[in-house]
N, C-alpha and C positions, 0 to 999 in steps of 0.2 A: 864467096863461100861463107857460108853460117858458121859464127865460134858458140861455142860448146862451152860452160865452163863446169866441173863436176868437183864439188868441192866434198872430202872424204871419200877419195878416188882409194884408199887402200883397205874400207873397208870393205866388210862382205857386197853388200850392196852396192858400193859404190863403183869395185873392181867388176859386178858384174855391168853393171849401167856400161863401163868404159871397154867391155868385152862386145857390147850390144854396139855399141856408137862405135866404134873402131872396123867395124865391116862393112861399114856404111861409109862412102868416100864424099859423100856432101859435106861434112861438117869437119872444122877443124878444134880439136881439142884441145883444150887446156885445163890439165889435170891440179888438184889444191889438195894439201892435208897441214899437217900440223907443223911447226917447223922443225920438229926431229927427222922429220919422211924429207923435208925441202932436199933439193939438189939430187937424190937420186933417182934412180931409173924405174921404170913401171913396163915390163916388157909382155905387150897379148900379141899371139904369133908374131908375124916378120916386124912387127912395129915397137917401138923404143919411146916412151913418150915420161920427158924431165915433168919432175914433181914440184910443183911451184907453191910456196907458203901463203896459205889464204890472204888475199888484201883485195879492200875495194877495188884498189884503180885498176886489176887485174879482171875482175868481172862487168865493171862499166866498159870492159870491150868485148862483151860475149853479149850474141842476141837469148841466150837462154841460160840459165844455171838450174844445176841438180843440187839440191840439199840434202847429201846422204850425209849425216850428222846429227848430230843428240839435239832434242827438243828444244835445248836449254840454249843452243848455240841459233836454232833457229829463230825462235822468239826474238834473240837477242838482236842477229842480223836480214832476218827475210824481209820485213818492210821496208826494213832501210836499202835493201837491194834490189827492191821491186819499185824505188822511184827510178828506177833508171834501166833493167832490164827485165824480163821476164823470169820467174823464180818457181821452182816446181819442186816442192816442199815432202820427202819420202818419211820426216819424222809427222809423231802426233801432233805438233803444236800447234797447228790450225783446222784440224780437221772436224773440228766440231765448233767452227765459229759459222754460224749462219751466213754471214759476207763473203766468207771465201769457200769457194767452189769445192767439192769432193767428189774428182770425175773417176771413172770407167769410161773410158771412150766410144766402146761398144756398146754402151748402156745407156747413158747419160749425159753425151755429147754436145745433144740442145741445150743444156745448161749453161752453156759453156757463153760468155757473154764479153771476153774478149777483156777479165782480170789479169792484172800483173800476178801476183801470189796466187796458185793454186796448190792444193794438197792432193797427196795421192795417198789413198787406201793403206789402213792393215792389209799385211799380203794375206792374212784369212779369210778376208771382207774381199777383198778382190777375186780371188780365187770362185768364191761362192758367186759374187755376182754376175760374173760371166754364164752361169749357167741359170741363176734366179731370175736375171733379166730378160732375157725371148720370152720364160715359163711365165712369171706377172704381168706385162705387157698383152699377152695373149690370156689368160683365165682368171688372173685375179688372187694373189695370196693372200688368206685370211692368216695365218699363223705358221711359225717354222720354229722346229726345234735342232739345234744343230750341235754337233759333238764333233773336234778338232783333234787329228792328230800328227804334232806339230814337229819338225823336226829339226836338229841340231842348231840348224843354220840361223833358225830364227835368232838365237843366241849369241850371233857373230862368228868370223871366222877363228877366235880363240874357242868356240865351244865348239866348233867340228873337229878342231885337233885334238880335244881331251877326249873327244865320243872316241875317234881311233885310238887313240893310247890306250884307253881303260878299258876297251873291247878287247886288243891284243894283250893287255895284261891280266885280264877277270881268269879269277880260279874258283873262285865261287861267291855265290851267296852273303853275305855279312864278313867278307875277308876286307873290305873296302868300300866304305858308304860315301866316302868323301868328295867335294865336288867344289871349283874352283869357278863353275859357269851355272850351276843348276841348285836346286836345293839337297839334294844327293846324286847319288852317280846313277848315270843314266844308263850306262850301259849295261845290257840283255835287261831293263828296266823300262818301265813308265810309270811316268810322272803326275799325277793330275792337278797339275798348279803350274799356269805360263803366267807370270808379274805377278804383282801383289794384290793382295784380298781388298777388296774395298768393306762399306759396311754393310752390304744387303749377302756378303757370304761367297759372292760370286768374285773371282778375278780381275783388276781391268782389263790382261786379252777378251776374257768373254765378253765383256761389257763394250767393248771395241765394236765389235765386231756386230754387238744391238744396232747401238748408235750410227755405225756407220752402215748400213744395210738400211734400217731408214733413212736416213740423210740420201743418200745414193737412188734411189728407189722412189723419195716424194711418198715416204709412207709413216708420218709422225707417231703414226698410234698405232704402228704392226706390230704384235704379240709375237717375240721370238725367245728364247730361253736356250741357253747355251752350256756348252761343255767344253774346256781348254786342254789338250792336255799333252805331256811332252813325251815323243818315242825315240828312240834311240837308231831313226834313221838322219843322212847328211843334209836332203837337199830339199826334196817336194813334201810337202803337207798332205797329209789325207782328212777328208771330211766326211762324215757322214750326218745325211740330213733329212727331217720328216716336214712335208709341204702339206698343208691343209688350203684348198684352194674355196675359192668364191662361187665356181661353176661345176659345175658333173663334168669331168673328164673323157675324152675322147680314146679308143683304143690308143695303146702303149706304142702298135709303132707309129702313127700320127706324133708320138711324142714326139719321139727318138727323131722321127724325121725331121720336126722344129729344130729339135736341139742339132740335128746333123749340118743344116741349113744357117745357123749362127755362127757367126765368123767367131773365132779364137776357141771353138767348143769341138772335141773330137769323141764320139760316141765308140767307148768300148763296152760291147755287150751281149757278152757269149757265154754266160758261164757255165756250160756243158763243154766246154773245149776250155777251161778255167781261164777267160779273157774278161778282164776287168781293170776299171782304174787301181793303179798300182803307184807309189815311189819309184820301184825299180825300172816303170815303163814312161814315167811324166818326168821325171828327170832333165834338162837339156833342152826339154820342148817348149815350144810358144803356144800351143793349145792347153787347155784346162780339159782333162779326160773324164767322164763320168760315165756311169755304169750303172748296173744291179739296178736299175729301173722298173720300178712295181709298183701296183696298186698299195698302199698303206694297211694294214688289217684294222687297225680302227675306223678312220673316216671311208674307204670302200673306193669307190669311185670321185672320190672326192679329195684323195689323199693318194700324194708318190712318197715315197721312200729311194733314194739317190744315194751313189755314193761316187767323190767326187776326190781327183789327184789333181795335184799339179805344181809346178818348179815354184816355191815361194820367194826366191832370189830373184827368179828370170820374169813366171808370168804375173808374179804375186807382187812385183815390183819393179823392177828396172824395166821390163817391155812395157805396163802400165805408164810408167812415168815415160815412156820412148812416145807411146802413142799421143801422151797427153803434149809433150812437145811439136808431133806432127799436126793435131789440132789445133795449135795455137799458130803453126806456120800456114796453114789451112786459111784460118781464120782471116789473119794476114796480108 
């Protein structure tokens, strides 16, 4: 049996990674966080699993480790845990080095060349790709303008408990701006700032999510321009996105049938009966939902217009990093 090792098993990400791997009876777990978590209990339905304080000798007996943990922690230890086991990295800190992998396994799997350290996507970047990759593969994108709307969780599980609190407490308007996880209080609020300003005016989310979209894609010089921005739901992200493509486009349901036909991709799109990707509907799921599928009014035939949900816990990362592990045992 394969060992698992998931180290920041208690936070957002990382309790979902161990929620994904826990229903699955191939692999035996070994959960890691800080030493204030060591020695207690981590309970996902009937399973009970002891919390162990990070240490090498604990992951040179695991065929795979998860790094759900701050950038700083990874730099520090991911190479040094990839001479000896395989390492699948959920923070930034390698995902924009040219040597180490930035997979979508759906997408970009042939890349995949059989590294110890690989990284896995922004859950924004991910989220989009599943739906960008069947669509450039088949016609070709010249440009994409994308606008995010990101919700709580991105922020940790301490920002989803403040989104409830401040929701159930809000009486109005300017009675309370304060915010312990955001730049002010998010709730019946958005935000339009996810991480800090760089110097071209944009976000690094936005700039994330450039970067990694080329990178992911083999597209160094695609023209993308982006929008970040924070809404006041728990779990899936919403996106909305403008495609300018290479070729004249084929009728809309030609599209939709692509997109129907791409594994992890669910077409909702009916909005005469109001069925569309939603948070309230991509929640929980392992497909990426998109919708509101149309010709662009500027580019014509040559331009969609998308709008795209989905779990940024679940499909935006933890099933991303599940797949990228089954890749590597693939591989194998």
């Amino acid at each position: 049996m394969k060992k698992v090792g998931i180290i920041g098993c208690t936070g957002a990400v990382g309790f979902t990674m161990l929620e994904l791997l826990n229903k699955d009876n191939n692999y035996q777990i070994i959960c890691m966080a800080s030493k204030k978590s060591a020695g207690k209990s981590i309970v996902i339905g009937e399973n009970s699993h002891i919390i162990h304080g990070f240490s090498l000798e604990l992951c040179q007996q695991c065929d795979v480790v998860f790094l759900c943990v701050s950038g700083e922690f990874s730099k520090q230890y991911g190479p040094q845990l990839a001479r000896f086991t395989y390492v699948i990295d959920n923070s930034s800190a390698f995902r924009y080095d040219d040597h180490i992998p930035l997979l979508v396994p759906p997408v970009n799997s042939e890349r995949y060349d059989n590294e110890k350290l690989i990284a896995n996507p922004n859950c924004s970047s991910a989220i989009a790709l599943m739906v960008l990759g069947p669509l450039h593969k088949k016609y070709g994108i010249e440009s994409l303008i994308i606008s995010t709307y990101q919700a709580a969780s991105g922020a940790g599980m301490a920002a989803m408990v403040e989104l409830r609190e401040k929701a159930q407490s809000f009486k109005d308007y300017g009675s309370d701006n304060s915010s312990n996880n955001f730049s002010c209080n998010l709730a019946f609020n958005v935000i339009p700032q996810v991480d800090k300003f760089e110097d071209n005016l944009y976000t690094k989310e936005e700039m994330k999510v450039v970067w990694e979209i080329r990178k992911v894609l083999d597209t160094p010089e695609l023209a993308i321009s982006t929008t970040a921005v924070r809404v006041p739901t728990l779990r899936s992200h919403a996106e909305s996105v403008t495609i300018k493509f290479k070729k004249i486009l084929p009728p809309l349901h030609n599209i939709k049938q692509l997109l129907e036909d791409s594994p992890g991709v669910e077409v909702i799109d009916n909005p005469e009966k109001s069925l569309y990707p939603m948070p309230m509907t991509s929640t929980y799921k392992h497909e990426v939902q998109v919708g509101r599928i149309r010709y662009n009014l500027i580019y014509g035939e040559y331009g969609l217009d998308l709008f795209i949900s989905g779990d940024q816990l679940l499909r935006g990362a933890a099933l991303n990093a599940y797949e990228i592990m089954n890749l590597i045992f693939t591989y194998n």
